[in-house]
C-alpha positions in Angstrom: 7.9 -17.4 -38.0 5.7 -14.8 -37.1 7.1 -11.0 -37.7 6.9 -8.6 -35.4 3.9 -6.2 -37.0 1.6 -9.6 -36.5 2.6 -10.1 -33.2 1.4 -6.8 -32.3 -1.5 -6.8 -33.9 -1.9 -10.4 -31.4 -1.3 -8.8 -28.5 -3.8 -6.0 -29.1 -6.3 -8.2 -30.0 -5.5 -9.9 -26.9 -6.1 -7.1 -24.8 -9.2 -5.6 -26.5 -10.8 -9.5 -25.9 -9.7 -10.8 -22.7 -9.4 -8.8 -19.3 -6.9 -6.6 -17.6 -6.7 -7.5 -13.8 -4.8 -5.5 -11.6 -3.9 -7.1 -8.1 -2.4 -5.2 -5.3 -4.7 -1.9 -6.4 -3.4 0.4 -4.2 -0.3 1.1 -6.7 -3.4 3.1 -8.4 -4.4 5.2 -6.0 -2.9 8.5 -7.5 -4.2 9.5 -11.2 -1.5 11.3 -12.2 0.9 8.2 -11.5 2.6 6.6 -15.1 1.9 3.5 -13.7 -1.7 4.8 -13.0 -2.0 6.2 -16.3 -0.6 3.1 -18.4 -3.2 0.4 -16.7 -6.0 2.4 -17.7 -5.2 3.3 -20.9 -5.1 -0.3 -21.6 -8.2 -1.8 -23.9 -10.2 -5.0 -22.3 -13.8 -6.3 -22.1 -13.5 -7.2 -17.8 -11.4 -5.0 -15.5 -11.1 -6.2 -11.9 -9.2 -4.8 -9.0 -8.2 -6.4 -5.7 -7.0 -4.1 -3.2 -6.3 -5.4 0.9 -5.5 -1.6 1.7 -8.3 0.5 2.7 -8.2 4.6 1.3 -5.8 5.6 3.2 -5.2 10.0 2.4 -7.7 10.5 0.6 -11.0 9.4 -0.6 -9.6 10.0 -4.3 -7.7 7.3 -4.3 -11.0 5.2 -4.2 -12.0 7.7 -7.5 -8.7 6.7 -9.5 -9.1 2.8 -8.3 -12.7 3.2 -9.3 -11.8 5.2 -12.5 -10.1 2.1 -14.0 -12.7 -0.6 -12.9 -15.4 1.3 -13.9 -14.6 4.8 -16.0 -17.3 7.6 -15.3 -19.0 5.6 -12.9 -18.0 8.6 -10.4 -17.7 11.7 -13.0 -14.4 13.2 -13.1 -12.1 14.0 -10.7 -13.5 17.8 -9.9 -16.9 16.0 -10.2 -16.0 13.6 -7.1 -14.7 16.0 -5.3 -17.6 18.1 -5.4 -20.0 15.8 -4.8 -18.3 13.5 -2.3 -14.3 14.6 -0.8 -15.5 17.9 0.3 -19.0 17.2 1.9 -17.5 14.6 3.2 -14.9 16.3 5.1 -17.2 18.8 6.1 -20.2 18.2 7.8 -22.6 15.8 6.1 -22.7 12.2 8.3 -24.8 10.3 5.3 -21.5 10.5 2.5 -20.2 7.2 3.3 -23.6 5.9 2.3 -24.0 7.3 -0.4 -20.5 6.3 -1.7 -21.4 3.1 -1.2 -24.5 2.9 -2.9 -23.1 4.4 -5.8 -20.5 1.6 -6.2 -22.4 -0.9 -4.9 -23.1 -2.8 -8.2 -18.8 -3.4 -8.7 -18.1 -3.2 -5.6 -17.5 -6.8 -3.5 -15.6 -6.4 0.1 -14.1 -9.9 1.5 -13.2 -10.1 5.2 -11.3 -12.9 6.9 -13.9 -13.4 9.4 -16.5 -13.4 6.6 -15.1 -15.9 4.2 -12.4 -17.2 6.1 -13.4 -18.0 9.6 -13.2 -21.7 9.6 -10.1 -22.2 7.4 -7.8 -20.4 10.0 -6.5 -21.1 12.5 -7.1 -19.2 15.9 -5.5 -15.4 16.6 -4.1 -14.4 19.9 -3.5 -10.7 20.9 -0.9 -10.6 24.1 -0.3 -7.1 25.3 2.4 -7.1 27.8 2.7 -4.2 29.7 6.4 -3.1 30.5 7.7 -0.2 32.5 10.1 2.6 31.1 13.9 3.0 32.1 15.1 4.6 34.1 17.0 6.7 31.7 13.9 7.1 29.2 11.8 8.2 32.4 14.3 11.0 32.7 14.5 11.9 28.8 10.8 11.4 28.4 10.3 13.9 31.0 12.9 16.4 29.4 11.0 16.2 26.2 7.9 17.2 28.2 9.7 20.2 29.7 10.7 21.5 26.9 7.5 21.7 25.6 5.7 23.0 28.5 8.7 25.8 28.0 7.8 26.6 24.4 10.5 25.2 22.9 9.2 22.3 21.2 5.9 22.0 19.7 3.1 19.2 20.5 3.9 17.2 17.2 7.9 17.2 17.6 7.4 16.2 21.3 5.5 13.2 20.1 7.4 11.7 17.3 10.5 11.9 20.0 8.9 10.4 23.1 7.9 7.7 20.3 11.1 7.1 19.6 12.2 7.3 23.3 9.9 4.7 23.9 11.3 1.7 21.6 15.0 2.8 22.9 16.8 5.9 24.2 19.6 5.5 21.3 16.8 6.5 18.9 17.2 10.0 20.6 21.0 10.0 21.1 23.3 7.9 20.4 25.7 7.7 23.2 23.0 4.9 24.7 23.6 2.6 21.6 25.6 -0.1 24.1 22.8 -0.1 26.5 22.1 -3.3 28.1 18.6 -4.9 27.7 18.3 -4.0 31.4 18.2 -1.0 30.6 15.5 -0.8 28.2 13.0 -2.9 29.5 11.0 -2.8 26.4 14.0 -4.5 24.8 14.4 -7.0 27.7 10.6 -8.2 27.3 10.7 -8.5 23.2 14.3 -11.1 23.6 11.8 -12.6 26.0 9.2 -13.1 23.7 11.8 -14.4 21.0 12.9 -16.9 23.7 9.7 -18.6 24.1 9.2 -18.7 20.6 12.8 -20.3 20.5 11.6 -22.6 22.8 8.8 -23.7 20.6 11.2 -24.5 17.5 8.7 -21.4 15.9 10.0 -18.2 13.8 8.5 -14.6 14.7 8.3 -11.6 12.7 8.8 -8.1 14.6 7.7 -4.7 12.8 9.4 -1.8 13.4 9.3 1.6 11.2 12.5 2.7 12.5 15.7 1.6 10.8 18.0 2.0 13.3 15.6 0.1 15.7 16.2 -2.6 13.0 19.9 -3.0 13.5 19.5 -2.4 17.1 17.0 -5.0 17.3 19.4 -7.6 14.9 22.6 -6.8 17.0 20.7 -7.9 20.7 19.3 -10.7 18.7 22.5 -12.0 17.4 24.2 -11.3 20.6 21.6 -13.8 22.8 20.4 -16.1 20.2 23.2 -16.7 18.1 21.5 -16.2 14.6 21.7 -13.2 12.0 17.7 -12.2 11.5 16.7 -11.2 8.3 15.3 -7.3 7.7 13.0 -6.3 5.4 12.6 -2.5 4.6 12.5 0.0 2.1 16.1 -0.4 0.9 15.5 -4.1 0.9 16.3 -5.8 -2.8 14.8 -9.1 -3.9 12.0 -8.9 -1.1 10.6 -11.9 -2.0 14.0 -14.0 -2.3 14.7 -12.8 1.0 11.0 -14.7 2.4 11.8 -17.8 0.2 14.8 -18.0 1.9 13.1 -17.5 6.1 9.9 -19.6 4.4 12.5 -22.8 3.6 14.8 -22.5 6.7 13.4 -24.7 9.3 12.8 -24.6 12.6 13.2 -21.4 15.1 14.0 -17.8 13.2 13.6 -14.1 13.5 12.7 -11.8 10.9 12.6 -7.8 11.3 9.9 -5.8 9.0 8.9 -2.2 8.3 5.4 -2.2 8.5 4.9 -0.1 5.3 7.6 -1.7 3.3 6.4 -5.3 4.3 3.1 -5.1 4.7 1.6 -5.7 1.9 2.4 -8.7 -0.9 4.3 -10.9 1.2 3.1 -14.0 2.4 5.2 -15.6 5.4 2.9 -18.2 6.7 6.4 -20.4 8.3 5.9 -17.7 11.1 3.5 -17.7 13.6 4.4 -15.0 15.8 4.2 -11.0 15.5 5.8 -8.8 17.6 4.8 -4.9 16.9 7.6 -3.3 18.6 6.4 0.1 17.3 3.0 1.0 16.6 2.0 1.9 13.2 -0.7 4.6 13.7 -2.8 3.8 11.0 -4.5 0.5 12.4 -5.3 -0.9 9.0 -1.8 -1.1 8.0 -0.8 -2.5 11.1 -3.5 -5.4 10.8 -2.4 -5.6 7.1 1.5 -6.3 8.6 0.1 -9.1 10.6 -1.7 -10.5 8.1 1.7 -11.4 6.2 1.1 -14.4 9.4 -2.0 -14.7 9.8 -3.6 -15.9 6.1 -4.3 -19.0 3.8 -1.2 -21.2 4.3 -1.0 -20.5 8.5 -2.0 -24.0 10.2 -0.1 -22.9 13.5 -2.4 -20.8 16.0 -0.8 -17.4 15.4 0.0 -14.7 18.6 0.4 -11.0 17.8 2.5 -9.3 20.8 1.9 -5.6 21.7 4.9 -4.4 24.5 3.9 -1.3 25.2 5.7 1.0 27.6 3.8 2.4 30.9 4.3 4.5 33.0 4.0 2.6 36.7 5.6 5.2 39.1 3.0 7.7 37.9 5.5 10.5 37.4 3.0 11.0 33.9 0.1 11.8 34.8 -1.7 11.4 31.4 0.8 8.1 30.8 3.0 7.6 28.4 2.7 8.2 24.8 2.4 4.5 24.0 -0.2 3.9 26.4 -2.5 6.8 25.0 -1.7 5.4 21.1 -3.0 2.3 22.3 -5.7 3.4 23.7 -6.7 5.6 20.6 -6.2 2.5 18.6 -8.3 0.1 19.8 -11.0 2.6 19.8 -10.3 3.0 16.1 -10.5 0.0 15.2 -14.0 -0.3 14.0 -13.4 2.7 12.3 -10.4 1.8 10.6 -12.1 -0.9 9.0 -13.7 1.0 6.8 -12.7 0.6 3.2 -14.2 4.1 2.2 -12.9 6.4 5.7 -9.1 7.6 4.9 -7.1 7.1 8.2 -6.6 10.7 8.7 -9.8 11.1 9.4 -8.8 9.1 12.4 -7.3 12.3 13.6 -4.8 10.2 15.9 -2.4 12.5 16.4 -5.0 15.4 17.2 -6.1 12.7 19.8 -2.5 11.8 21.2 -2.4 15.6 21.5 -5.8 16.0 23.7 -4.1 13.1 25.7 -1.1 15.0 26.7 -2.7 18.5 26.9 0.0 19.8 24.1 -2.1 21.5 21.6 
């Protein structure tokens, strides 16, 4: 029987000879992380590093991904920053470049389109434009007030009217038993669901919000008779849970955080995605609908966008949803840049310009 002291000195030599790959990369992306600082410290001859998440705060998170593939490659941290974080948030246009160049011999970047494009089946997008309640139209316009009054800023204003906009209950909750008549966002999405009923499919629906969650699984019990599975950040067993909705045949909801879910999952037995709430970082939101559409989908897959309008034209710069879809689309070239962090989007300075509140 081996004792313990030789079976360490295995395992070392197993490390120092073979390689260390770390999948899902982004769990890296701070240096100062134990998790950050454990993989690194770890000896091997190959290092690789597969990441489907673009930089997303910061362009140091590329540094400490880069820092284990390749150590020094980009100098220290202070080093980076000098040379690349700061001009690149100031004025220089040629950074990206640069960056690139620098990485380019361990860098590799796989697209769907790229490598993928005849071994999947066909994407849809469907926006369906719905208009507002009655009762949002009159909140939504309180909001506004009250910032036109000084006694809300821009930023407040927006995260509220985006709540407003998936259901009035996210704001109060004395509308909690409002009918799906009443929130003709709601009404659209069970319609949705019902065609995809119809079909004997299963659709997914992301939502940050958690009490959009339960609202969501209550009206979807009530008309459909079946208990959908959620998936969010208090969610155990994540992947038992999609074994489970994978193996069950046949028509079934499942509701999702984008952040939570998006990434690691694979839950090809759906073919539908319904993004009840926008995720303002477009990259993350493709990432949550790419838990559908991926190696394993042989079922042409629809993505949904129910966005609410404004169709009396009581807003004159349209509703909040309207101008974050507008924004996004226009970002999405952008977004798919592995080295641009999505703040640099600047969405929310956008959404302001849209509703002259800055």
């Amino acid at each position: 029987m081996r004792s313990p002291l030789k079976v360490l000195k295995f395992n070392r030599s197993y490390f120092l000879n073979k390689a260390v790959i770390c999948d899902e990369a982004q769990a890296i992306k701070n240096p100062t992380t134990a998790a950050s600082k454990v993989i690194k410290a770890m000896k091997a001859r190959f290092r690789l590093a597969l990441t489907g998440t673009p930089v997303e705060n910061s362009l140091n998170e590329l540094w400490s991904i880069m820092d284990f593939v390749q150590p020094g490659l980009l100098g220290s941290l202070s080093q980076f920053k000098q040379e690349f974080v700061n001009k690149f948030e100031g004025t220089e246009t040629d950074i990206e470049e640069k960056l690139t160049a620098r990485i380019s011999k361990v860098y590799k970047r796989r697209t769907k389109t790229g490598e993928l494009g005849d071994q999947l089946p066909s994407k849809t997008i469907a926006v369906r434009e719905i208009p507002m309640g009655q009762i949002q139209l009159e909140l939504y316009k309180e909001v506004i007030t009250l910032v036109k009054q000084k006694m809300l800023s821009g930023l407040e204003a927006i995260q509220k009217l985006k709540s407003l906009s998936s259901h009035p209950a996210l704001l109060n909750e004395k509308y909690m038993n409002l009918t799906p008549q009443d929130v003709p966002k709601l009404k659209e999405t069970l319609q949705i669901i019902e065609e995809v009923r119809q079909k004997g499919e299963k659709v997914l629906i992301f939502t940050e919000y958690i009490q959009m969650q339960n609202l969501l699984r209550k009206y979807i019990r009530e008309q459909f008779d079946i208990n959908p599975m959620i998936i969010n950040g208090v969610t155990n067993r994540r992947q038992q849970v999609v074994d489970m909705f994978n193996q069950n045949s046949g028509f079934d909801v499942m509701i999702l955080s984008p952040k939570a879910a998006g990434t690691g999952l694979t839950i090809t037995s759906a073919n539908h995605v319904i993004h009840y709430t926008r995720w303002w970082n477009p990259a993350v939101e493709n990432q949550a609908t790419d838990r559908v559409y991926r190696i394993g989908q042989n079922k042409p897959v629809t993505v949904y966008y129910p966005i609410v309008i404004d169709k009396q034209g009581v807003l004159k710069e349209g509703t909040v949803e309207q101008i974050v879809h507008r924004i996004l689309e226009e970002k999405q070239s952008l977004a798919s840049s592995v080295i641009v962090p999505s703040k640099n989007l600047r969405i929310e300075e956008e959404i302001l310009k849209g509703f002259a509140l800055n």
